[in-house]
N, C-alpha and C positions, 0 to 999 in steps of 0.2 A: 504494500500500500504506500501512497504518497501523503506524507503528513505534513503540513504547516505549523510549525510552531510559535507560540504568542512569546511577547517576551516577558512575562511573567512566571516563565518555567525557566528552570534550570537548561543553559547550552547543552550542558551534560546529558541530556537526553536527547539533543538531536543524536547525539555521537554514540549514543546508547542503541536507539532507533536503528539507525545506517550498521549498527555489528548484525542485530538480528533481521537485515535484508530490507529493510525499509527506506525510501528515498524520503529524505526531508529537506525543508526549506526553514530558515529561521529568519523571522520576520526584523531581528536586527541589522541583519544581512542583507534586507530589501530596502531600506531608506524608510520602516514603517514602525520604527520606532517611536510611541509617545500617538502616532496615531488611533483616530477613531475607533471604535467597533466594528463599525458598518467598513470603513477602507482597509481592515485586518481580516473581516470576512469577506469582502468584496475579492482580495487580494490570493485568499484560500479556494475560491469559488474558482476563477481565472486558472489558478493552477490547477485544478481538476484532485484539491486534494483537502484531507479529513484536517481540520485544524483543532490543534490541542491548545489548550489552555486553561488558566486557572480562574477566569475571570467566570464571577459567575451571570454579570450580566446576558452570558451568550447565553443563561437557558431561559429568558426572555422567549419564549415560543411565539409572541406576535412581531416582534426584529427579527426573528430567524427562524421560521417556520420548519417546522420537522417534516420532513419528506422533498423538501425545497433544499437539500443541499448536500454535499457528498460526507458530511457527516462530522458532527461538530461532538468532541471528546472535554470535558471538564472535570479535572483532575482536583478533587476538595479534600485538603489535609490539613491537619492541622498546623502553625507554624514551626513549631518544632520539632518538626520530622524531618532528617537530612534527605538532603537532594538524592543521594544514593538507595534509601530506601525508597521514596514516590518513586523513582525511575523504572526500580523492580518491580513496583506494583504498577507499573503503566505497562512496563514490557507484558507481565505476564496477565493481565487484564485483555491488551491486545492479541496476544496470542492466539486467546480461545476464539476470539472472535472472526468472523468469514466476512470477505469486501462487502457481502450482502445484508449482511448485520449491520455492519457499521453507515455503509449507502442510505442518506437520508433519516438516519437518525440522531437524536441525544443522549450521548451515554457520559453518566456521573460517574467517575471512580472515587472512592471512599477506601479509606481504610481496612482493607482486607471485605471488599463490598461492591460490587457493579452492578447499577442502575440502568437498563438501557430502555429508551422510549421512540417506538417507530410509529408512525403515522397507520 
């Protein structure tokens, strides 16, 4: 899968992402740093890919409608969780998951917990 990452994650997970076969973009890396919501999803959408982030505005379902997008991942931990553990818990959340699951959905990862809501 091709993931967009928000800069509210850890870089460390693009690099985490790209060992276990996945192509990612990190939106520090596109000039979209400190930008909108709407031009970080506008920008995921374009790329044809599932954008991660921590923000939990994106689960907003009337800005970002479920089934209207290749599939938006929000990663909620607490802040005192290192970066190394979310990572592990994003790789292995992703994992289970098939392009057709993830295609047009909202899925919350939680602490040892995934949430996924499709249209």
């Amino acid at each position: 899968m091709k993931f967009v990452i928000d800069e509210d994650m850890s870089r460390s997970l693009s690099k985490e992402l790209r060992a276990a076969g996945h192509e990612t973009l990190d939106v520090r890396d596109h000039g979209l740093r400190g930008k909108s919501d709407s031009e970080v999803y506008d920008f995921a959408q374009a790329e044809n890919a599932v954008l991660v982030t921590g923000d939990l505005g994106f689960g907003n379902i009337l800005n970002f409608p479920i089934g209207k997008n290749r599939g938006i991942v929000i990663v909620h931990f607490p802040n005192n969780i290192s970066a190394n553990l979310i990572n592990r818990e994003v790789i292995a959340a992703l994992d289970v998951l098939s392009s057709d699951e993830v295609e047009g959905s909202l899925i919350i990862i939680h602490p040892g917990k995934v949430r996924i809501r499709k249209k």
